[in-house]
C-alpha positions in Angstrom: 173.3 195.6 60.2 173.8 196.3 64.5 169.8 195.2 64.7 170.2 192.2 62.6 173.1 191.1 64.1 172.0 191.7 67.8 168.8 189.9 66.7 170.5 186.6 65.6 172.6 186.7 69.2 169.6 187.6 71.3 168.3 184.3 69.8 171.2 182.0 71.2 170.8 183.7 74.5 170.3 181.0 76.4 173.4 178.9 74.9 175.5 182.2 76.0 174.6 182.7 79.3 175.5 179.0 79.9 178.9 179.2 78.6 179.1 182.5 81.1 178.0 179.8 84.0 180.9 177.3 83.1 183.4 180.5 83.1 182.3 181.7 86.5 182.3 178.4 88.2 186.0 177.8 86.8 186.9 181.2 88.1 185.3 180.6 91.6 187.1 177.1 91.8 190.1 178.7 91.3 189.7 181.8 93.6 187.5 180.4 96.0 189.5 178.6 99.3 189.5 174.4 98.6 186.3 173.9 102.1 184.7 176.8 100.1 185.2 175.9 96.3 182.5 173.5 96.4 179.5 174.6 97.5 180.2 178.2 95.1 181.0 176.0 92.2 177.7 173.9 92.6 175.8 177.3 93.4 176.8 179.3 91.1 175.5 176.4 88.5 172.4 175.9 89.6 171.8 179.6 89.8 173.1 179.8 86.0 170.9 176.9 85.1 167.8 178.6 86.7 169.0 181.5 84.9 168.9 179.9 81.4 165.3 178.5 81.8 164.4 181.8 82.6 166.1 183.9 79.7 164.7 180.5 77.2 160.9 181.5 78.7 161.5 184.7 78.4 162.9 184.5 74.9 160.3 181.8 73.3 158.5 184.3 71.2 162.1 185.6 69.5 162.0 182.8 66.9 163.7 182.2 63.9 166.9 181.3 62.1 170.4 182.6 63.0 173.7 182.8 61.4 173.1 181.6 58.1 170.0 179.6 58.6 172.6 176.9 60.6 170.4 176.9 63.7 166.9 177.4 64.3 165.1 178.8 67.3 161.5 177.6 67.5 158.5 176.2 69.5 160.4 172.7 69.3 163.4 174.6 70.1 162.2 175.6 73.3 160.5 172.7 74.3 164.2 170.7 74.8 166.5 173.7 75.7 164.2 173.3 78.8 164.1 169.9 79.2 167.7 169.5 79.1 168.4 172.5 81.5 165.8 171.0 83.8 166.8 167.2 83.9 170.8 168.7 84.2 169.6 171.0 87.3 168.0 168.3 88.6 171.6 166.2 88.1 173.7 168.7 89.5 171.0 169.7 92.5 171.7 166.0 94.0 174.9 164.9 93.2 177.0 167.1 96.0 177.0 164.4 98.7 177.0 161.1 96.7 180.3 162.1 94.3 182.4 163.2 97.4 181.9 159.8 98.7 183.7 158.2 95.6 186.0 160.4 95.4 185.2 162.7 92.5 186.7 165.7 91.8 183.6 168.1 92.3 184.5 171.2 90.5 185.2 168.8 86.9 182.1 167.1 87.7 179.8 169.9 87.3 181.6 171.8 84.7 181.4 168.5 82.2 178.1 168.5 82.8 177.6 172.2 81.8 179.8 171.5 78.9 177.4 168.3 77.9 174.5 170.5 78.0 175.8 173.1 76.0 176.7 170.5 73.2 172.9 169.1 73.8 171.5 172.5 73.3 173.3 173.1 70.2 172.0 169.6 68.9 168.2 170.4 69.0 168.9 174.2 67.4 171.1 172.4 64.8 169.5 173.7 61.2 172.9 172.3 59.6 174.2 168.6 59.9 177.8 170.5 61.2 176.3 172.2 63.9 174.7 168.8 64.8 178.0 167.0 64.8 179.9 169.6 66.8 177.1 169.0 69.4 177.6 165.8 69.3 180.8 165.9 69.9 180.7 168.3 72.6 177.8 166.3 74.9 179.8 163.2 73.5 183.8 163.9 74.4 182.0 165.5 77.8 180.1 162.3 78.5 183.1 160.4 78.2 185.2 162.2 81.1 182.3 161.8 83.1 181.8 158.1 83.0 185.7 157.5 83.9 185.4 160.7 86.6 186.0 157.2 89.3 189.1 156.6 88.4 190.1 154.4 90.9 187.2 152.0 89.8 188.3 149.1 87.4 184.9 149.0 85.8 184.4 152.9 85.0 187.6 153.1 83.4 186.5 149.9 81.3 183.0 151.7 80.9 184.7 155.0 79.9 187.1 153.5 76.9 184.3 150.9 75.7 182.3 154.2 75.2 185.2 156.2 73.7 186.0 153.7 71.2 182.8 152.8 70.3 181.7 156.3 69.7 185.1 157.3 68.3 184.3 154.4 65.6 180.8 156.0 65.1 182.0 159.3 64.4 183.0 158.9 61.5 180.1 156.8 60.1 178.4 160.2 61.0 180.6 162.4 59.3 180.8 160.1 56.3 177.1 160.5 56.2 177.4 164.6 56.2 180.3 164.2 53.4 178.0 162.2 51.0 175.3 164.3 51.2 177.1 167.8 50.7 178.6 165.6 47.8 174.9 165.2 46.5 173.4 168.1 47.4 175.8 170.7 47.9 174.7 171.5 51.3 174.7 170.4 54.7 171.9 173.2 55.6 168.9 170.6 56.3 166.4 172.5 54.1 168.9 173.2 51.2 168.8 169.2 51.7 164.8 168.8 51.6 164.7 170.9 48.6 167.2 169.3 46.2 165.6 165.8 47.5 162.3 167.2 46.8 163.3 168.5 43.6 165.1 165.6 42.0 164.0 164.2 38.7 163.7 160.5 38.6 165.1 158.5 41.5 166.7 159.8 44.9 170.5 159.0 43.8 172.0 156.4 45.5 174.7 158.5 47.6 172.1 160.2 49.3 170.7 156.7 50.0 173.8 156.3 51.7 174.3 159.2 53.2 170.8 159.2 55.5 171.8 155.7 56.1 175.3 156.4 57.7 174.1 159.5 59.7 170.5 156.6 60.8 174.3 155.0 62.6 175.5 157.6 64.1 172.2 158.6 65.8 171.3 155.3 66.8 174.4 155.1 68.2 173.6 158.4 70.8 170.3 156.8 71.6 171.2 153.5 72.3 169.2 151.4 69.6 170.2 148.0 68.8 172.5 146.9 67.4 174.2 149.9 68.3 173.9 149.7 72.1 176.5 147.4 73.3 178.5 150.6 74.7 175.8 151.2 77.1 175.5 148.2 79.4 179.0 148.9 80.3 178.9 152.8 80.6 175.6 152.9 82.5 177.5 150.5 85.2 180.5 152.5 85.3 179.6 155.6 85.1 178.4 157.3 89.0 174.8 157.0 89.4 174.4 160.2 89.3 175.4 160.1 85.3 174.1 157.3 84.8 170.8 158.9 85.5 171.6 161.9 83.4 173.0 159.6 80.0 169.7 157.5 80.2 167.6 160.7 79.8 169.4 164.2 78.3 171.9 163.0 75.9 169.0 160.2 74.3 166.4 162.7 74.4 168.6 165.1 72.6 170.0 162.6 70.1 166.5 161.8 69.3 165.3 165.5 68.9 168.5 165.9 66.5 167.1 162.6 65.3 163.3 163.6 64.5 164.7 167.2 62.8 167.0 165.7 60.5 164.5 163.0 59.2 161.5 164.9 59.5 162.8 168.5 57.6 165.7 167.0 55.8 164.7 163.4 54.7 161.3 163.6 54.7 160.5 162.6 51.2 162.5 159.5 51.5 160.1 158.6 54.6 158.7 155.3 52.6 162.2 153.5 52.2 163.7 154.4 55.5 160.2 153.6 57.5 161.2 149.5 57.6 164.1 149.6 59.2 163.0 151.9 62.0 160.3 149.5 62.3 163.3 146.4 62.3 164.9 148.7 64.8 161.9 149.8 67.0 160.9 145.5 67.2 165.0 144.8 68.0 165.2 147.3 70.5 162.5 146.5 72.6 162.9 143.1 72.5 166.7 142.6 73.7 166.6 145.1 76.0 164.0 143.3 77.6 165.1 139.9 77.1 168.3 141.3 78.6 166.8 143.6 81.3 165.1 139.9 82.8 168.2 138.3 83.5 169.8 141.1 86.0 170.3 141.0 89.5 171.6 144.3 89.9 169.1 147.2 89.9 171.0 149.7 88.6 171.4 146.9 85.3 168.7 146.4 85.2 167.3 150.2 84.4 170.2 150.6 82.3 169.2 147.6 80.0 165.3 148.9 80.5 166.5 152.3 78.6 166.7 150.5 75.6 163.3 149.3 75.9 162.3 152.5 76.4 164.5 153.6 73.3 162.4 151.2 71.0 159.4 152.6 71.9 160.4 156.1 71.3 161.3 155.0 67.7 158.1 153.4 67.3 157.0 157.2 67.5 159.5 158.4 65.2 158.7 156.3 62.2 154.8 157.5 62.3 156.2 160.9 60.7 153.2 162.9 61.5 152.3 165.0 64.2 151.0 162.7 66.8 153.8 160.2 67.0 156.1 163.4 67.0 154.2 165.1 70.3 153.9 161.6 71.5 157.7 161.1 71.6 158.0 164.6 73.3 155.7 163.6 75.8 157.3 160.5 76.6 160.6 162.2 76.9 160.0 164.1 79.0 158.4 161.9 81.6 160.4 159.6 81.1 163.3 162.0 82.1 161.2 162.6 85.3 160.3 158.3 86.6 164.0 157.4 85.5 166.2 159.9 87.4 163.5 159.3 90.5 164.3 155.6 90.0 168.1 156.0 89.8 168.2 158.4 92.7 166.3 156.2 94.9 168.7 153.2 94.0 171.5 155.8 95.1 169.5 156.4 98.2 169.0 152.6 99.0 172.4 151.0 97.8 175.1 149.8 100.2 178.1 149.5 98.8 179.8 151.2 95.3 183.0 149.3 95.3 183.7 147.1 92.2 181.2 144.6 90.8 178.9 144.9 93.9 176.1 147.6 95.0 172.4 147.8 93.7 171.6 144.3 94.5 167.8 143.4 94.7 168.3 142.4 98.0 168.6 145.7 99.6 165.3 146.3 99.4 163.8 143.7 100.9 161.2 145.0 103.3 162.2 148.7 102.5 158.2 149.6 102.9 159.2 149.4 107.1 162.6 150.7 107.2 162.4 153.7 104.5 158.2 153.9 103.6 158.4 157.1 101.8 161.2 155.9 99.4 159.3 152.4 99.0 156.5 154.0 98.2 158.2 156.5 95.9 160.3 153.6 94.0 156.5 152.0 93.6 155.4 154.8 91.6 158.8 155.1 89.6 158.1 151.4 88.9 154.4 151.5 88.0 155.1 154.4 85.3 158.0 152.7 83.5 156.1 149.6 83.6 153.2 152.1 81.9 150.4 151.1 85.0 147.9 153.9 85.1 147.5 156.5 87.1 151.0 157.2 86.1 152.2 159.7 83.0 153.7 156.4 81.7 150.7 155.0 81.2 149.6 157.7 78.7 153.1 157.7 77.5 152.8 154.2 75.7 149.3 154.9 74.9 150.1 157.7 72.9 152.8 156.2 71.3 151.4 153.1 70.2 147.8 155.1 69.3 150.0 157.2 67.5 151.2 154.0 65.6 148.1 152.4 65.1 146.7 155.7 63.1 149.3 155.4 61.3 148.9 152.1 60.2 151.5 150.3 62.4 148.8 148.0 63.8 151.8 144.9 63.4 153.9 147.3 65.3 152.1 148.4 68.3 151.0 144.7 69.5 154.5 144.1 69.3 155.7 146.9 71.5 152.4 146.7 73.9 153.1 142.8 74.1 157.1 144.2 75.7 155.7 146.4 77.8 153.6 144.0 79.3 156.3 141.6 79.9 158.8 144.8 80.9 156.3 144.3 84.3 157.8 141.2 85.9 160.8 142.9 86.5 159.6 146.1 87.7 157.1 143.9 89.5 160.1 142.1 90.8 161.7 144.9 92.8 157.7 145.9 93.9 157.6 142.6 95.7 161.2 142.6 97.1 159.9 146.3 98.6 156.8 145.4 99.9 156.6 141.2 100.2 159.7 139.9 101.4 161.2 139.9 104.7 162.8 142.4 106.6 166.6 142.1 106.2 168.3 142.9 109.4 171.4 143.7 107.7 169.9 146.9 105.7 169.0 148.5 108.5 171.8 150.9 108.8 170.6 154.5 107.1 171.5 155.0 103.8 174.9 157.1 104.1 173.9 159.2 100.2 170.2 161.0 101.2 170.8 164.5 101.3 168.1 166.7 102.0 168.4 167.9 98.1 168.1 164.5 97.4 164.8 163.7 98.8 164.0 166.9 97.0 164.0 165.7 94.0 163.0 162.4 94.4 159.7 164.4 95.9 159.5 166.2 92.9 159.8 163.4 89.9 157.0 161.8 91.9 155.1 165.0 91.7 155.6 164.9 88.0 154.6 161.5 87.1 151.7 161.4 89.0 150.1 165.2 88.2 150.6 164.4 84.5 149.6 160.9 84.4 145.8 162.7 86.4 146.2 165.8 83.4 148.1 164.6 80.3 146.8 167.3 78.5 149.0 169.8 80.4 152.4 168.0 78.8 150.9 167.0 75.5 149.2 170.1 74.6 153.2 171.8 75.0 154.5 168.7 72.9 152.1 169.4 70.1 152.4 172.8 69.8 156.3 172.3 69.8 155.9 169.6 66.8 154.1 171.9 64.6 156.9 173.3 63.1 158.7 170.2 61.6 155.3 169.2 59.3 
């Protein structure tokens, strides 16, 4: 019983340590003097982070169910406990400097982002639609503190309680969903679920019909798919940079981990009736954030409105449900994680002015190529991977995607989302030319006052990234493959 037990904890090792990383940071803000507190609270995370990457490495092999056969630890498992841990270190690594200069209380800062991750983690181990929603809820109720954390900012606090409603509202479309479908099958436990779907005589009855379809909602609410996206413009803008950068890449790649295990174990032999309205969906989404993502003027809008692009084409991979589109998706996440938080970062770096309804204007980079070369050059490659220009991993992101599509058939599909990303490049072409084309501004030339040398760091490193997988895309999907196998 003592080896069975110690078995199914040694499994959520990871998710353990990281709550003992949120305990020591509160302890050190509290005992730590006020000039001191800070740079111990921010250590002591990153060291924990590092620390749960290395105990989820170390731990790969130790798969399996726990508690019940409510979460599962496996290859796919792994694959997003650390990509989330990496993409909040990265967050956390940078954000020292730049939330002191709005006025953020550090210490709650990092520990809601701790807290996020944990609820993210619990997400992609989630076996059991409760686990999932407690997840949710934790990265959700998390995410909304952080997008209000400027308080004395008119549009955060709007951001924050458009957010909060919204997902309030969605809630409980998602936890309708898990009602109806214990109601049906007597189980929230997601292969209890795939077995009485797979073993009903006859039709699949109609409350389970609604059930996928209310819980679809509730997870195209977390990733930001139209028409379920109109919380986003809003948050993205009000939220610090610094979160905006993380809530356009760790909560949507965990909501569409969650997204692909639930469909793919659970729902996977009603594939056929829920594959045309992913494919409505995937066609929406990429079209209105695009349509919208032309008309900004603001940089920082403009990459927010540009993640639901991006959000279409993931579910372009989703609804191939086999194992390309599924490694594709995992590929794309993760780069994409890598070219958007070096794109935010470097809009932190360039912008002038945070106070309300100004800041991130194209204007501030005209000429950046001779007053800041490195992050000209580094916003260049940041643009020419979302846009999906080779020699950039975004390049062989879409092309897996939409090859992935066209296998399977989706031939209607992938014009459609190759014809958006082609006309996704006039307005990352648009800041390109305002870097490199237009004139000098004499007014810019005052150094940025948020580059710290962690900064600069990191923007190094997503650069790094993008360009060593988009020369060896193997490397990634080979890992995104073999992470996949276990859901078909």
């Amino acid at each position: 019983m003592f080896d069975v037990a110690s078995m199914q904890i040694s499994r959520i090792l990871p998710e353990m340590i990281l709550i003992g990383v949120a305990l020591v940071a509160i302890l050190m803000d509290v005992i730590l003097p006020k000039g001191k507190s800070t740079r111990g609270v921010q250590g002591s995370i990153v060291v924990g982070l590092i620390v749960v990457m290395a105990a989820s490495f170390f731990t790969r092999e130790n798969t399996g169910t726990a508690f019940g056969g409510m979460v599962i630890v496996d290859g796919f498992t792994f694959f997003f406990r650390m990509l989330l841990t990496f993409v909040t270190l990265l967050i956390v690594m940078v954000s020292e400097r730049y939330i002191e200069g709005l006025r953020i209380r550090i210490a709650e800062y990092y520990l809601l982002l701790v807290f996020s991750l944990f609820g993210m983690l619990l997400m992609v181990m989630a076996q059991d639609l409760l686990i999932i929603f407690l997840g949710i809820e934790t990265m959700s109720i998390s995410l909304y503190a952080l997008v209000g954390m400027s308080r004395h900012r008119q549009i955060s606090n709007e951001g924050a309680i458009k957010y909060f409603l919204l997902g309030a509202f969605t809630t409980a479309f998602f936890v309708y969903g898990i009602a109806l479908m214990f109601g049906v099958a007597g189980s929230t436990n997601l292969v209890e679920i795939a077995n009485y779907l797979r073993g009903v005589s006859g039709s699949v009855p109609m409350l389970a019909w609604a059930a996928a379809g209310l819980i679809m909602v509730g997870f195209a609410f977390k990733a930001a798919l139209v028409p379920f996206h109109w919380w986003s413009p809003d948050a993205y803008e009000g939220a610090p940079t610094t979160i905006t950068a993380f809530m356009s890449t760790a909560p949507k790649a965990a909501a569409f981990a969650a997204f692909l295990r639930v469909f793919y174990v659970a729902f996977g032999d009603m594939s056929g009736s829920w594959t045309m309205i992913l494919w409505w969906i995937a066609v929406v989404t990429m079209t209105f954030g695009n349509l919208l993502a032309l008309r900004q003027n603001s940089v920082k809008r403009m990459l927010a409105f540009s993640s639901i692009t991006h959000a279409g084409y993931l579910v372009v991979a989703l609804l191939t449900f086999d194992q390309m589109g599924a490694a594709a998706m995992l590929f794309y996440l993760a780069m994409y994680a890598m070219m958007n938080i070096g794109a935010f970062l470097v809009a932190i770096a360039v912008n002038k002015d945070e106070n309300e309804g100004k800041g991130y204007s194209f204007d501030d980079y005209k000429g950046l190529i001779w007053r800041k070369p490195w992050l000209a050059l580094a916003m260049l490659v940041f643009m020419l991977a979302l846009a999906g220009i080779p020699p950039t991993a975004g390049f062989f992101g879409k092309y897996y995607i939409f090859s992935a599509a066209v296998k399977s058939g989706f031939v209607g599909l992938a014009v459609i989302g190759v014809l958006n990303g082609a006309a996704s490049v006039y307005y990352y072409l648009r800041l390109i030319v305002y870097m490199f084309l237009k004139e000098r501004d004499e007014l810019n030339e005052s150094p940025s006052l948020n580059l710290s040398p962690s900064m600069i760091q990191v923007i190094a490193l997503c650069v790094f990234l993008v360009l060593l997988v988009g020369l060896f895309p193997d490397l990634l999907l080979n890992f995104a493959t073999q992470s996949v196998t276990v859901l078909l």
